[in-house]
C-alpha distance (Angstrom), angle and dihedral (degrees) to the residues before:
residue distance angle dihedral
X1 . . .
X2 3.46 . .
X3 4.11 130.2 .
X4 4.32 85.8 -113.7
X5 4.08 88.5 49.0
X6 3.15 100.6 43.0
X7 4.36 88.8 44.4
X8 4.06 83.8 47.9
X9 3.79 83.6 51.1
X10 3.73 95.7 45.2
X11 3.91 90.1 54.5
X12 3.53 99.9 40.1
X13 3.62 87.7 57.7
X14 3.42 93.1 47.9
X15 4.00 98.1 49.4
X16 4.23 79.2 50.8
X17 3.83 91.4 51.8
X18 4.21 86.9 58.8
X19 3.62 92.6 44.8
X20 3.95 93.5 54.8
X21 3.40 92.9 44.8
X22 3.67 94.8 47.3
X23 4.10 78.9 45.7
X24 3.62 97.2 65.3
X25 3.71 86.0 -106.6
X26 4.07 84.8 -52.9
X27 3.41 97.2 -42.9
X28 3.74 103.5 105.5
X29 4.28 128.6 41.7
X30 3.71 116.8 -112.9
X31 3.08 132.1 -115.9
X32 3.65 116.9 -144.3
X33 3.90 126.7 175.3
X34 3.83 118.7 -178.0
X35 3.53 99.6 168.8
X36 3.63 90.3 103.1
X37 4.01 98.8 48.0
X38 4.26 124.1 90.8
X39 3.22 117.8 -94.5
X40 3.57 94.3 -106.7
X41 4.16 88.8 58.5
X42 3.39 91.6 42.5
X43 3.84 89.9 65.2
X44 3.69 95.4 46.8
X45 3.60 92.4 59.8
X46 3.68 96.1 43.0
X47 4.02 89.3 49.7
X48 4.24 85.2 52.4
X49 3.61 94.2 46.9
X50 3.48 91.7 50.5
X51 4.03 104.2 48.3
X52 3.77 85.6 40.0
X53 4.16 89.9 56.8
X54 3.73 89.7 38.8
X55 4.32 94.2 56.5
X56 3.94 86.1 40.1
X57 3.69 100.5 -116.2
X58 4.13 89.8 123.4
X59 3.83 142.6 30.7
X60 4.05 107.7 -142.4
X61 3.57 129.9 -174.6
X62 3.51 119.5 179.8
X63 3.99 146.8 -166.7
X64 3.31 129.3 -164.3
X65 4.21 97.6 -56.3
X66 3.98 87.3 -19.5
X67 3.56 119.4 110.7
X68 4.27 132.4 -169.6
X69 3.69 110.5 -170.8
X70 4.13 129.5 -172.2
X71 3.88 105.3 -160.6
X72 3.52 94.8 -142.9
X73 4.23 99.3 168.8
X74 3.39 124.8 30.2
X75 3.67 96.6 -157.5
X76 3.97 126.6 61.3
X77 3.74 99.7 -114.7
X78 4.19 101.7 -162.3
């Protein structure tokens, strides 16, 4: 793996870590508003959200720039 992939790695795991502790260790949905966040952190979290949903470790559902995630690993699995 390569030093980028594994950093991209390091930091998805990381944004994962806050949402399953913000989860209640997966027990509770969170509640994510980016309305409020520059544009440029507004994609960020959009591009975790997504690759997380893609590899399975969350459930999202999303309106507008309000976001309901179900932790539902706690560990990036690719």
């Amino acid at each position: 793996m390569t030093r980028v992939a594994e950093q991209v790695k390091t930091n998805t795991q990381l944004f994962l870590d806050e949402l399953w502790k913000h989860s209640d260790n997966g027990k509770e949905v969170v509640d994510i508003n980016i309305g409020e966040l520059s544009k440029d952190y507004k994609y960020f979290v959009k591009a975790y959200l997504l690759y997380l949903q893609k590899i399975g470790c969350i459930e999202c559902d999303y309106f507008g720039d309000h976001y309901l995630v179900a932790v539902k690993s706690k560990e990036v699995s690719q």
